[in-house]
C-alpha positions in Angstrom: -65.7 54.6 -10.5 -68.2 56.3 -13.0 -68.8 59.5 -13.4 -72.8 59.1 -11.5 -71.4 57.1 -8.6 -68.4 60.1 -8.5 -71.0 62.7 -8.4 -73.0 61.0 -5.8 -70.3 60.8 -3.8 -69.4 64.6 -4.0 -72.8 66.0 -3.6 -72.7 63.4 -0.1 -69.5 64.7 0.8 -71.1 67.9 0.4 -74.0 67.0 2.3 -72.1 65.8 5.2 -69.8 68.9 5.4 -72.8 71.1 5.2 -75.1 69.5 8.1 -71.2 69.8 10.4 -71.3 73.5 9.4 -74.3 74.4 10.5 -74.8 76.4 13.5 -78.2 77.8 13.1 -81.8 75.7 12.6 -84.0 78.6 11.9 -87.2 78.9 10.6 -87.9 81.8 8.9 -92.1 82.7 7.8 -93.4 85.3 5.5 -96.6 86.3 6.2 -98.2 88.7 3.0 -101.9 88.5 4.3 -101.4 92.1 5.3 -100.3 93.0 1.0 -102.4 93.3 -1.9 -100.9 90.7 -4.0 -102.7 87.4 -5.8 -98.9 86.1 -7.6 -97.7 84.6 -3.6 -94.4 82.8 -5.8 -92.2 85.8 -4.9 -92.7 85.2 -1.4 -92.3 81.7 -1.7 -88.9 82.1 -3.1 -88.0 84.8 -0.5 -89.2 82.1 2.1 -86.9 79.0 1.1 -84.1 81.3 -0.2 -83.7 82.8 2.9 -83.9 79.6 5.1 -81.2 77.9 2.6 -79.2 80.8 3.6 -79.1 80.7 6.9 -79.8 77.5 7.5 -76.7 75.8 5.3 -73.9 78.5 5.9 -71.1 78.0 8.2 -71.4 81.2 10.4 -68.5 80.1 12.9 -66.2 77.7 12.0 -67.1 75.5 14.2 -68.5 71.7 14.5 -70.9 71.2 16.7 -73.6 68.2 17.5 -77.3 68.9 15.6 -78.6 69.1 19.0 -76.3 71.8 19.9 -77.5 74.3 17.2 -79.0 77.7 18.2 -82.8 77.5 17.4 -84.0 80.5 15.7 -87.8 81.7 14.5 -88.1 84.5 11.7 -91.6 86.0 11.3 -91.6 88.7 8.4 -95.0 90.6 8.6 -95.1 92.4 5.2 -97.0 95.4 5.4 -96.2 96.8 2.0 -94.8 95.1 -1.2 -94.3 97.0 -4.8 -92.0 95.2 -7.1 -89.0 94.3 -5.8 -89.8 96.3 -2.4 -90.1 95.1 1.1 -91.4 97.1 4.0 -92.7 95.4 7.7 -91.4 94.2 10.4 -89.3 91.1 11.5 -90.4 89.1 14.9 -87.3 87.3 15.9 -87.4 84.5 18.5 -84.1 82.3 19.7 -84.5 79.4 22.4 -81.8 77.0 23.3 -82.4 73.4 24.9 -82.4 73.0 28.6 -80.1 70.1 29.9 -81.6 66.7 30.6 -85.4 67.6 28.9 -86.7 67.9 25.9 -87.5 71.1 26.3 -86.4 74.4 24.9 -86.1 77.5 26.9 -86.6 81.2 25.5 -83.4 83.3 25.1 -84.7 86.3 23.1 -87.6 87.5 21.7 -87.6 90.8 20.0 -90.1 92.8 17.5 -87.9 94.8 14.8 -90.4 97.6 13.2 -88.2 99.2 10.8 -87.6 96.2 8.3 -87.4 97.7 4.4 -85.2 96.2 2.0 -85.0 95.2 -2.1 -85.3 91.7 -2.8 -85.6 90.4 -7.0 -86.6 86.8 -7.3 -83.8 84.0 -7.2 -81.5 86.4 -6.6 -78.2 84.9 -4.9 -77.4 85.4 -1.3 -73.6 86.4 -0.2 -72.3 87.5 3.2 -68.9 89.4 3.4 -68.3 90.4 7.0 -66.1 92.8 5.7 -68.7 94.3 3.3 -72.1 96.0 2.4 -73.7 93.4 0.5 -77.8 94.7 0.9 -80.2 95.6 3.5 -81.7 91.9 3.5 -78.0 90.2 4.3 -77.2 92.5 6.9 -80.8 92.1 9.0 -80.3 88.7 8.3 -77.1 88.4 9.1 -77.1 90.8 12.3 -79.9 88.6 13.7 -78.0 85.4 13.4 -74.5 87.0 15.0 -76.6 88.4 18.1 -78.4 85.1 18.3 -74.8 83.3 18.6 -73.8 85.4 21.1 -77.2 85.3 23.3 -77.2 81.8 23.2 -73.3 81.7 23.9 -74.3 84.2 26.7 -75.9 81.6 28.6 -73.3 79.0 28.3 -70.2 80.5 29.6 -70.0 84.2 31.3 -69.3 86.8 28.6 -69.2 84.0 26.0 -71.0 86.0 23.6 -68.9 88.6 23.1 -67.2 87.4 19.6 -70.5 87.0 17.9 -72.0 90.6 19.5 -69.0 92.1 18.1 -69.6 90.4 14.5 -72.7 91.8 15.1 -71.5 95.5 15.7 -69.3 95.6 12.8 -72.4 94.6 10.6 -74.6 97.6 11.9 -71.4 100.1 11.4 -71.3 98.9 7.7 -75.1 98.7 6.9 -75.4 102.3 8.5 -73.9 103.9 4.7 -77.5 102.3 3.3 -80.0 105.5 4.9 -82.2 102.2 6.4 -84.3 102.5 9.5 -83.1 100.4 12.1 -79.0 101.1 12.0 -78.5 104.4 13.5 -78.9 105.9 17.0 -81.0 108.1 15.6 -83.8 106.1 14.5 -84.9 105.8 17.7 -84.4 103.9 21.2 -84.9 100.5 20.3 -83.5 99.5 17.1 -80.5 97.1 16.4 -77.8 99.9 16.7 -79.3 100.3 20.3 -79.7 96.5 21.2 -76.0 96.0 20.2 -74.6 99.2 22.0 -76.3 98.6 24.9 -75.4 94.5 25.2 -71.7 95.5 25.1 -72.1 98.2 26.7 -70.4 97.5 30.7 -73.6 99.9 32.0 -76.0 97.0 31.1 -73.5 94.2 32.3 -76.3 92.6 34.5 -78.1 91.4 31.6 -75.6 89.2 30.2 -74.5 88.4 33.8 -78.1 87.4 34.3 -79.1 85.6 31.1 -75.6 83.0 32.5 -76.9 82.2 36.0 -80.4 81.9 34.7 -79.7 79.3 32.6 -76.8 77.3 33.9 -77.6 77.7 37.6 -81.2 77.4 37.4 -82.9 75.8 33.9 -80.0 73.4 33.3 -80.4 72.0 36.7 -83.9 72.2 37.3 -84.3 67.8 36.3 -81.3 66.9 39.2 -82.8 69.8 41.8 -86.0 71.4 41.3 -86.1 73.3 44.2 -82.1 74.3 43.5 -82.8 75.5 40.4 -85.8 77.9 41.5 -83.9 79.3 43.9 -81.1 80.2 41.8 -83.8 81.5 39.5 -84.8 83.8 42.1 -81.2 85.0 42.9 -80.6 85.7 39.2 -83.8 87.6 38.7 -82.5 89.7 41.9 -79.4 90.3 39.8 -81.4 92.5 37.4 -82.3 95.2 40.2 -78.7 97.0 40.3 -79.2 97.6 36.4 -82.9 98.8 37.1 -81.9 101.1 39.5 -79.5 102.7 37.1 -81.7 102.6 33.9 -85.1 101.6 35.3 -86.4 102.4 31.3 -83.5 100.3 30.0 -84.4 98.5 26.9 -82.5 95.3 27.7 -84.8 94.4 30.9 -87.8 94.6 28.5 -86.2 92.0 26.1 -85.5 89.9 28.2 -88.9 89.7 30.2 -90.7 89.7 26.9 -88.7 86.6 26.4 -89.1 84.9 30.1 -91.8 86.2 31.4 -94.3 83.5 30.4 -91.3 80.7 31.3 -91.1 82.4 34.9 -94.9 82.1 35.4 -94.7 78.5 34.4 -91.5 77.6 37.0 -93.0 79.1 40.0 -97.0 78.0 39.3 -95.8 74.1 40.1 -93.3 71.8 41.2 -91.4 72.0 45.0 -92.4 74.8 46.4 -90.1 77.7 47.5 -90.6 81.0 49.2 -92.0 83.6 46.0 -92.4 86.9 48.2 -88.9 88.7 47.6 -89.0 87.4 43.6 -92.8 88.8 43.5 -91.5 91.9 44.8 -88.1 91.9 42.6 -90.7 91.2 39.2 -93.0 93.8 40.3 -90.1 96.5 40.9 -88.2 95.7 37.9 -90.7 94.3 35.3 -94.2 96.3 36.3 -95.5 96.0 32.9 -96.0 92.4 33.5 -97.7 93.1 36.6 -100.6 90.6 35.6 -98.5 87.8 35.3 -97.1 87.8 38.7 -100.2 87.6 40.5 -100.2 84.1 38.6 -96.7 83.1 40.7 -98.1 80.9 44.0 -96.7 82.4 47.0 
């Protein structure tokens, strides 16, 4: 064998080990409209650098099928760039597939405003779970673990847990840094808050919910339209304990900025089933969306 077909081979071997690895299919955007800044290579490079990253590492150890991985959108919104120096805010968005369609259903959608971090051009991307690497690797990082464990979340009760604590142990490392976004007191809704709170047993209804959502109602929504709805209903009723204890908690806004255009869309066609106690539930527990539940056909 010569030495081109021998390298072929290896960088195949590699290829194939790689696409097994992966875990993650994310797409991760800059947008610099909002900066002052004609040379648009550095955010180029930030761009494909950081989808290479988290698109080729091996996050869990595990195989699983390309149709299996957790399907992730990044939007950075730069709202200030000097040099090597990032400030704006990060829009992440995770959906996983729903069985028997080709469609994806929304998991988590969440607006992080306290995103600053130092970036220099080709610069190499590490992750040490056991380390402070930068700012950049642990938001990145952080977003991917908590993603896992959403997704997981919906799967298999409580299945989440190994990836949300992954997550925690980021946040307690990146808090040495003095960043925005790590501490409790930063503010009420900021990642050390969104992990505390999803492993916290206070808001246990929203992991509880997020399960019999998705695997008692989405997933069976192609065998048993009507089924599904009503397990819908049941799960969104599932919410109301936590609401009662924490009717500001942060965790009921996540997820209805996530579902709420998904639970329009279920109950606006299809079988019908009886809406009045959900319309209620929504209106009790989600109030903000208050215009989107008229839409629901009674």
């Amino acid at each position: 064998m010569d030495l081109k077909t021998l390298l072929n081979l290896f960088l195949f071997t590699g290829f194939i080990f790689a696409s097994h690895a992966q875990q993650i299919e994310a797409q991760f955007v800059v947008n610099a409209d909002f900066v002052n800044q004609t040379n648009q290579q550095i955010f180029e490079t930030l761009e494909q650098s950081v989808n290479e990253f988290i698109n080729t590492k091996d996050w869990t150890g595990e195989e699983i099928n390309p149709e299996e991985r957790v399907q992730c959108t990044f939007v950075l919104n730069l709202t200030g760039f000097s040099g090597s120096s990032f400030e704006g805010t990060l829009q992440v968005q995770v959906e996983r597939p729903v069985f028997n369609s080709n469609f994806n259903t929304p998991i988590f959608n969440f607006l992080d405003k306290d995103i600053r971090f130092i970036y220099q051009e080709y610069q190499p991307f590490f992750y040490n779970p056991a380390t402070y690497e930068s700012n950049l690797i642990s938001l990145l990082s952080f977003y991917v673990f908590f993603a896992l464990g959403v997704e997981a979340d919906t799967f298999a009760p409580n299945a989440g847990s190994p990836y949300y604590k992954v997550a925690q142990q980021i946040v307690n490392l990146a808090q040495q840094n003095g960043q925005k976004g790590w501490n409790q007191n930063d503010g009420n809704r900021n990642r050390f808050w969104l992990i505390d709170t999803v492993l916290s047993n206070t808001f246990k209804e929203y992991r509880s919910v997020q399960y019999s959502y998705h695997r008692e109602g989405m997933d069976q929504m192609y065998e048993n339209p009507e089924k599904a709805k009503i397990a819908i209903i049941k799960a969104l009723e599932g919410l109301t304990p936590l609401f009662s204890r924490r009717p500001n908690a942060f965790l009921i806004q996540t997820f209805f900025d996530a579902k709420s255009d998904e639970i329009v869309d279920v109950f606006s066609g299809g079988p019908a089933v009886d809406t009045r106690n959900l319309s209620q539930t929504l209106n009790q527990i989600a109030p903000f969306f208050g215009p989107k539940w008229k839409r629901i056909k009674s």
